[in-house]
C-alpha positions in Angstrom: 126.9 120.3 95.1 127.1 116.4 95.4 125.0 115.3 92.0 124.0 110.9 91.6 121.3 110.8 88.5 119.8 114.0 89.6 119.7 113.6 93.3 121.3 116.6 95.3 123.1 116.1 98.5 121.1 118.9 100.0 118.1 116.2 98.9 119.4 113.1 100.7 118.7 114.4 104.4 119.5 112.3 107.9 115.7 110.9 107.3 117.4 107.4 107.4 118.0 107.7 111.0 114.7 109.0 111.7 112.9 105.8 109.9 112.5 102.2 111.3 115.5 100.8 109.1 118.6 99.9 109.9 122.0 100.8 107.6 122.4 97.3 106.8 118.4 96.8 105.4 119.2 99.6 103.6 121.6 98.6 101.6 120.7 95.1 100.7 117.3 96.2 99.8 118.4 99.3 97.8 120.7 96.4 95.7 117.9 94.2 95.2 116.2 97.0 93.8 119.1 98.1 91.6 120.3 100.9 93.8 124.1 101.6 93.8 126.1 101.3 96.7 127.5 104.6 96.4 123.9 106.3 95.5 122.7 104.6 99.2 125.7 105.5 101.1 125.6 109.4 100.1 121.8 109.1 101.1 122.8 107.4 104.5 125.7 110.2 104.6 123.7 112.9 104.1 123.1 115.5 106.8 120.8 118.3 107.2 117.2 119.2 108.6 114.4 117.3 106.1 111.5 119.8 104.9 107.9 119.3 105.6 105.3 120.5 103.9 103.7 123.9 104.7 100.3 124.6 105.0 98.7 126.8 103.1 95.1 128.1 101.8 93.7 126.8 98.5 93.0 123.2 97.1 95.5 120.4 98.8 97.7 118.7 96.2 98.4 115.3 96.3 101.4 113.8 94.2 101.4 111.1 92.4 103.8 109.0 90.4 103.5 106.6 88.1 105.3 105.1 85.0 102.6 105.4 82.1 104.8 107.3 79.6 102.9 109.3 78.4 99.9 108.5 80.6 96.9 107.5 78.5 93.5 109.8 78.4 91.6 107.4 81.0 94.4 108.2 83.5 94.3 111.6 83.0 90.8 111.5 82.9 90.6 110.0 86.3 92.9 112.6 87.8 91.6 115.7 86.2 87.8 114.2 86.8 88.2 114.1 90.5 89.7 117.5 91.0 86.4 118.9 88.9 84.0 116.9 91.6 86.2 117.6 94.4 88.2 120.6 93.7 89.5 121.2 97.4 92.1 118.3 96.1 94.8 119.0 93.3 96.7 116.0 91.7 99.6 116.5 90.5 101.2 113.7 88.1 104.6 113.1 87.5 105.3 110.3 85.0 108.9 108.3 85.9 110.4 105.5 83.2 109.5 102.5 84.4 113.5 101.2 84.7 113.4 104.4 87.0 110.5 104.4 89.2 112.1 101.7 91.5 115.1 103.7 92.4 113.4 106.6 92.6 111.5 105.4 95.3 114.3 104.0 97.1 116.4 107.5 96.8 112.5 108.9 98.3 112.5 106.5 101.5 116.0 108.0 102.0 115.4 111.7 102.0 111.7 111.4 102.9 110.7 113.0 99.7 107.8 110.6 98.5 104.5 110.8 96.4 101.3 110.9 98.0 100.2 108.2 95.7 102.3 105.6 93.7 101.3 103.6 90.7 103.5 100.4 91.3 103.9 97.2 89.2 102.1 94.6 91.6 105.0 92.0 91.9 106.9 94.9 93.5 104.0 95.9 95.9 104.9 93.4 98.4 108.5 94.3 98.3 107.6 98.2 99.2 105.6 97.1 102.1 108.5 95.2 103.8 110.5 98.0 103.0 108.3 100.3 105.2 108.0 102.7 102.4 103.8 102.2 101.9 100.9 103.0 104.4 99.1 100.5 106.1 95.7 100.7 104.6 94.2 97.6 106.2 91.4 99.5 108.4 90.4 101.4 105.8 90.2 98.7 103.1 88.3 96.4 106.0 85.8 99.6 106.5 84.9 99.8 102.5 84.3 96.3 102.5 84.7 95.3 98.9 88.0 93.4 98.6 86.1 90.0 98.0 84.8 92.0 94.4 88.3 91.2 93.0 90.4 88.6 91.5 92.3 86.8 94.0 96.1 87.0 91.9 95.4 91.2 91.5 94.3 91.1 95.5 97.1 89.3 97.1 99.3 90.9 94.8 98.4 94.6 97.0 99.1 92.3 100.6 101.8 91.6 102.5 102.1 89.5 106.2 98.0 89.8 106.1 97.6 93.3 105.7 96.7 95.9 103.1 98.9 98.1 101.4 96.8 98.8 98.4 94.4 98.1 95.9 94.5 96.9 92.4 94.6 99.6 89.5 94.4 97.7 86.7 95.1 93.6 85.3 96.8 92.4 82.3 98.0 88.5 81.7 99.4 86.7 78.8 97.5 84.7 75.9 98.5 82.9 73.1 98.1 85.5 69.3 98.1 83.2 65.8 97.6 83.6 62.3 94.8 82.4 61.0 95.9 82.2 57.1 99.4 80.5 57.7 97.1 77.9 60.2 94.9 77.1 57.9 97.4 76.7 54.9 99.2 74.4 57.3 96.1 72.2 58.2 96.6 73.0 62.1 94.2 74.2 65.0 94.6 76.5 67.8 96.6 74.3 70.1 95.1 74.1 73.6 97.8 71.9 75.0 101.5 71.5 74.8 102.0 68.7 72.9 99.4 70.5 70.4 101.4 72.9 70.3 104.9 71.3 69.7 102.9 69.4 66.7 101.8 73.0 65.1 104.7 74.7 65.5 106.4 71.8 63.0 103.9 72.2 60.3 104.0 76.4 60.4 108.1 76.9 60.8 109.0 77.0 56.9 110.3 79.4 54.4 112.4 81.8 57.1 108.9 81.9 59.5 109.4 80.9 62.7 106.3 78.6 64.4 106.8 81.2 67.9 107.4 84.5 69.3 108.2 85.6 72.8 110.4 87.5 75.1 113.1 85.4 76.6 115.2 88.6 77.5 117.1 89.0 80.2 114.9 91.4 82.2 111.5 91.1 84.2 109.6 90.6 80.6 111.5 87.7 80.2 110.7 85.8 83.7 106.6 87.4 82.6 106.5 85.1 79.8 108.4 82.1 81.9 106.8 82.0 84.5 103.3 80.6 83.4 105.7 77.4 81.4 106.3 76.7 84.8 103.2 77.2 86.3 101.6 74.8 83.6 104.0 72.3 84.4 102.8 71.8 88.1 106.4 73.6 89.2 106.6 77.0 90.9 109.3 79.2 92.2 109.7 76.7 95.6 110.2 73.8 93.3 112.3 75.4 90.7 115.0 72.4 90.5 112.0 70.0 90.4 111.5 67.4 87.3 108.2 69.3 86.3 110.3 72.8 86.3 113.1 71.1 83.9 110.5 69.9 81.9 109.2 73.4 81.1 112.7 74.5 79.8 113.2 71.8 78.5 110.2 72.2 76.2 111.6 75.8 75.1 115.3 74.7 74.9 113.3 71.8 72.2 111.4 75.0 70.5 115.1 76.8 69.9 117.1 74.0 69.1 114.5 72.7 66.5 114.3 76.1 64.8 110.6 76.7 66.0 111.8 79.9 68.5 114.2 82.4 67.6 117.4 82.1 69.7 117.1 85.9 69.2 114.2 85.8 71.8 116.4 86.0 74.0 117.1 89.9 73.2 113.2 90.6 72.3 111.3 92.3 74.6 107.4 91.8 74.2 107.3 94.6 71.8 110.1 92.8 69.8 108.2 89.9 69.9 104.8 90.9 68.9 106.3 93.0 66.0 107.9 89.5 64.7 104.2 88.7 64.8 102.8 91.4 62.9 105.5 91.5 59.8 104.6 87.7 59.8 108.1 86.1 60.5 106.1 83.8 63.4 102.8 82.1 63.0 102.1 82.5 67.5 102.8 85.1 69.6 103.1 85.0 73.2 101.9 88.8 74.5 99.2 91.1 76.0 96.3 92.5 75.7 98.4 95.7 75.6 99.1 94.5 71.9 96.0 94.1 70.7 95.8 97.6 68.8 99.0 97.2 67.4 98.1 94.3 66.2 94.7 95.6 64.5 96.3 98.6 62.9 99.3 96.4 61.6 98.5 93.3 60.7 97.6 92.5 57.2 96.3 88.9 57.9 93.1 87.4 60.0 94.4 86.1 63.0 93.1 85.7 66.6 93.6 84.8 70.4 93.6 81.8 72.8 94.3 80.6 76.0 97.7 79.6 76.7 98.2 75.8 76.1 98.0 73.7 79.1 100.5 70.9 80.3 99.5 69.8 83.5 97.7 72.6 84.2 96.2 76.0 82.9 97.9 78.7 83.8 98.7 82.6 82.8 100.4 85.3 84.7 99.3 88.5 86.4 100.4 92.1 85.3 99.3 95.0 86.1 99.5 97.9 88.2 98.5 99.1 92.1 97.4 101.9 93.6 99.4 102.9 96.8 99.9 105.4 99.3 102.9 106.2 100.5 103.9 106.3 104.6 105.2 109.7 104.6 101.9 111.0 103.4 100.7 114.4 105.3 97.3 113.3 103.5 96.2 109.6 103.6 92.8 110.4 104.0 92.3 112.2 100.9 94.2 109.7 99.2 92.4 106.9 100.1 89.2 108.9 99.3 90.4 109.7 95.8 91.7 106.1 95.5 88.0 104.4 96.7 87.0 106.9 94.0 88.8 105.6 91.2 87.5 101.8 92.0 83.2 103.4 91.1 81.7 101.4 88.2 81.6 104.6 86.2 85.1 105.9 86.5 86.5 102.6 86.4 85.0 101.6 83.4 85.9 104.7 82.0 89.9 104.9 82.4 90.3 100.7 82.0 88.3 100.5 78.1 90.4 104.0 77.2 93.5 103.2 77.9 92.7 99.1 76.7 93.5 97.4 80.1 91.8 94.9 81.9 89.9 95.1 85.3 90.7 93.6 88.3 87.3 93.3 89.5 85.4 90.1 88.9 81.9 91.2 87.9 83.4 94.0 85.4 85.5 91.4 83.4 82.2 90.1 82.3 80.8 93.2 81.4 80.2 93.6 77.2 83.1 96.0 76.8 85.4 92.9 77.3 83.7 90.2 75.8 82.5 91.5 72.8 85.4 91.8 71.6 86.4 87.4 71.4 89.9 88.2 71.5 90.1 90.6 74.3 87.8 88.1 76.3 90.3 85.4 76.2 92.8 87.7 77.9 89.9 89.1 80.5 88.8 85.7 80.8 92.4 84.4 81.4 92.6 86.3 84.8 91.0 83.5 86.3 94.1 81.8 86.2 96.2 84.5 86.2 98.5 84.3 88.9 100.5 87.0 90.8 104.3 87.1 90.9 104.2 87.3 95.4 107.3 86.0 96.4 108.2 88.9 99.0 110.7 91.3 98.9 113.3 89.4 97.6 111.2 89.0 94.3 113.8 90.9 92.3 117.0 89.0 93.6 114.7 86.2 92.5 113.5 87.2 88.8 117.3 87.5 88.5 118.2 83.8 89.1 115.1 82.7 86.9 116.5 84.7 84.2 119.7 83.7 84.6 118.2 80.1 84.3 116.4 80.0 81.5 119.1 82.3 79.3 121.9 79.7 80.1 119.7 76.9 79.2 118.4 78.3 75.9 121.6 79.4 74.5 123.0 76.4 75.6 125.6 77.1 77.9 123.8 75.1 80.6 121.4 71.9 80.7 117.6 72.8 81.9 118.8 70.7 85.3 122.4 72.1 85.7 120.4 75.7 85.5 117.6 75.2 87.4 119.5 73.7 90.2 122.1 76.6 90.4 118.6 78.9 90.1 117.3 77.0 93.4 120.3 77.5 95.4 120.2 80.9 95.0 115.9 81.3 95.1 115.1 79.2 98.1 116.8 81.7 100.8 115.3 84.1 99.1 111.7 83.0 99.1 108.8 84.2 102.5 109.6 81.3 105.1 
C-alpha cells in the first residue's frame, strides 16, 4: 500500500480526470501551495472508482476542517450550539496544523475527499476559488443580502473574479504594543509616525534592550508584518521595485543596522516576538490582538496599544479566517444555513469575545465588548485600514519573493533596491492581470 504523509493510494482515485483541471494546473498549483511533485503525481496516477457518500437515516453530518489547534470554546460552542437547535445536522470537526491544512486540501481536490466546510486563512481564499476547489456561493450570499454589513479588506478577501466563495469568520490586524515605564523613563510618546518612531526607538535601545520587536521570518508571519511598511509607504505589491517600496526596507534595514531591531527577527515568529516583549528585552512590539492575554498574564510592567505609525499613509493588515464550502459538497444547503447561522448577532458575539478575535462586521466592532477595553479598540478600530492580502492564486509564489526580499536586505546580503527589483521580476507575472 502506496503511503505519502498519510495518504493511501487506494485514497488518491482517477477524480482528477473527472474535475475541470488539467495535469499541468495541477501541478503548478499543488507547488505553489507546497505540494510535492511526487505527492501530485501519485494522486494524478491513481486509479480506482471514488466513493460517494451513502445515505442514511438519522441527523446529516457535515465536516468541517479548520486549523484552530485546539479549537477555542466559542468555536466549539458554535458547532455544538447549532446541532442542539437544529439537531437533524451533525458537525463533525477535525482540527489540521495550519502548515498542513493547505496540502491537505490539495491531496482532497485530488481524490475528491473534501470537508463540507473549510475554515481557511483569507489570503488563501482567493487562491481555492481559482483552483475550483470552493462552491460558488454568489446567489445565495446576493439572496441574504448582508454583505455591505462588513469590512471591505475581510469581504473582498472571501471573492474572487466578482463572485462569492465565502464569508468572513473572523478579523485580526496588526498594532503597535509599548511599555509604558521604559517610555516614560526615556522622555518619549507613543510614536504615531515614522520618523517618531525612528526618534523613540534611539532613546529606549540601551542596557541589552532592544527599541523593537517583530517577525521578520522567512514564512507568511514575516510578509504579515511587511506588508503594512509598504503599504504606509504609498508602495504595494504592483510597485514593489518602486522608490516608496525601498524606502520601507530601507527604514528596517536602518532599525537592524543601528541596533534598534534584533537581526534575530529574522528567525522570530510573532510569538517569538511578542515574548521579547513580555521579558522586556524591547520597549515596542509589532503583533495582534491574539497577544493581548499573553501579554496581561505576563507582563510585569504597564504598557499599552496604538496604531501603527504612519509614513505616507496609515495602514495595517488583514488576518483572519473564512468560512467556506467546499464544491464537492453532497450538502451546500445546510452548510450555507449553518454558515448564515454563525454570522446572528448572538452567536457571533458569542464565539468572537471567547475566543478574543475581532469581528468582521462593521457595526459589531463598535459594540462595548471591543472598545472597552482601549487596547483591544485600537486593534478593532485598526480594521478600517486593514487591508487584505488579494493578490490571486499566485499569492503564495508571491509571499515567497517578498520574503526572500526583505531577508536578503536585512541581513545584508542584498541592498533594499538590488532585492526589491529581483522581488519584482519574479511578482509581476504573478500578480491578477
Amino acid at each position: 500500500m502506496f503511503s505519502k504523509k498519510g495518504m493511501t493510494l487506494d485514497a488518491l482515485t482517477s477524480a482528477v480526470q473527472t474535475r475541470r483541471m488539467t495535469r499541468r494546473v495541477f501541478f503548478e498549483r499543488a507547488a505553489a501551495f507546497g505540494l510535492s511533485s511526487s505527492v501530485a503525481a501519485a494522486a494524478l496516477a491513481a486509479c480506482g472508482g471514488s466513493s460517494t457518500a451513502s445515505s442514511s437515516s438519522g441527523p446529516i453530518t457535515l465536516k468541517v476542517w479548520d486549523y484552530f489547534n485546539p479549537p477555542g470554546q466559542g468555536f466549539m460552542g458554535l458547532l455544538n450550539g447549532y446541532s442542539k437547535v437544529n439537531p437533524s445536522v451533525k458537525l463533525q470537526n477535525t482540527s489540521i496544523p495550519f502548515a498542513d491544512l493547505k496540502q491537505k486540501l490539495l491531496q482532497g481536490t485530488a481524490s475528491g475527499q473534501l470537508p463540507d466546510i473549510v475554515v481557511i486563512d483569507n489570503p488563501d481564499h482567493s487562491a481555492f476559488a481559482a483552483m475550483g476547489v470552493l462552491a460558488d456561493l454568489t446567489e445565495q450570499i446576493s439572496a441574504w443580502g448582508k454583505a455591505d454589513q462588513y469590512f471591505d479588506g475581510p469581504w473582498k478577501s472571501t471573492m474572487w473574479k466578482g463572485k462569492n466563495y465565502g464569508v468572513p469568520n473572523n478579523s485580526n490586524c496588526l498594532a503597535l504594543y509599548y511599555n509604558k515605564d521604559m517610555f516614560q523613563k526615556a522622555g518619549v510618546t507613543p510614536p504615531t509616525n515614522w520618523d517618531e518612531m525612528h526618534s523613540a526607538a534611539r532613546k529606549l535601545t540601551k542596557n541589552g534592550v532592544y527599541a523593537l520587536s517583530m517577525s521578520l521570518v522567512k514564512s507568511e508571519e514575516g510578509t504579515f508584518q511587511f506588508l503594512p511598511f509598504l503599504w504606509e509607504a504609498g508602495a504595494d505589491l504592483d510597485t514593489i521595485g518602486s522608490s516608496q517600496a525601498i524606502s520601507a526596507l530601507q527604514y528596517l534595514v536602518t532599525f537592524t543596522k543601528e541596533g534598534l531591531l534584533s537581526t534575530e527577527s529574522l528567525n522570530w515568529t510573532q510569538q517569538d516576538a511578542i515574548t521579547q516583549f513580555i521579558a522586556q528585552k524591547a520597549a515596542m512590539c509589532i503583533n495582534g490582538p491574539w497577544n493581548l492575554p499573553p501579554v496581561q498574564q505576563g507582563a510585569k510592567f504597564t504598557w499599552g496599544v496604538v496604531p501603527l505609525p504612519k509614513n505616507q499613509q496609515s495602514a495595517s493588515i488583514l488576518g483572519g479566517e473564512n468560512w467556506a464550502i467546499s464544491k464537492t459538497s453532497s450538502h451546500v444547503k445546510e452548510a450555507w444555513d449553518f454558515i448564515q447561522w454563525t454570522q446572528d448577532q448572538a452567536q457571533l458575539s458569542s464565539y468572537i469575545i471567547t475566543d478574543v478575535r475581532l469581528p468582521s462586521v462593521k457595526s459589531f466592532a463598535k459594540d462595548q465588548a471591543f472598545q472597552k477595553d482601549p487596547n483591544l479598540a485600537v486593534f478593532a478600530d485598526s480594521l478600517l485600514t486593514a487591508k487584505p492580502r488579494a493578490y490571486g492564486p499566485n499569492y503564495p509564489k508571491i509571499s515567497n519573493a517578498v520574503q526572500q526580499a526583505f531577508q536578503s536586505a536585512i541581513s545584508g546580503q542584498a541592498t533594499p533596491a538590488a532585492a526589491l527589483g529581483q522581488a519584482e521580476q519574479t511578482i509581476k507575472p504573478l500578480l491578477p492581470s
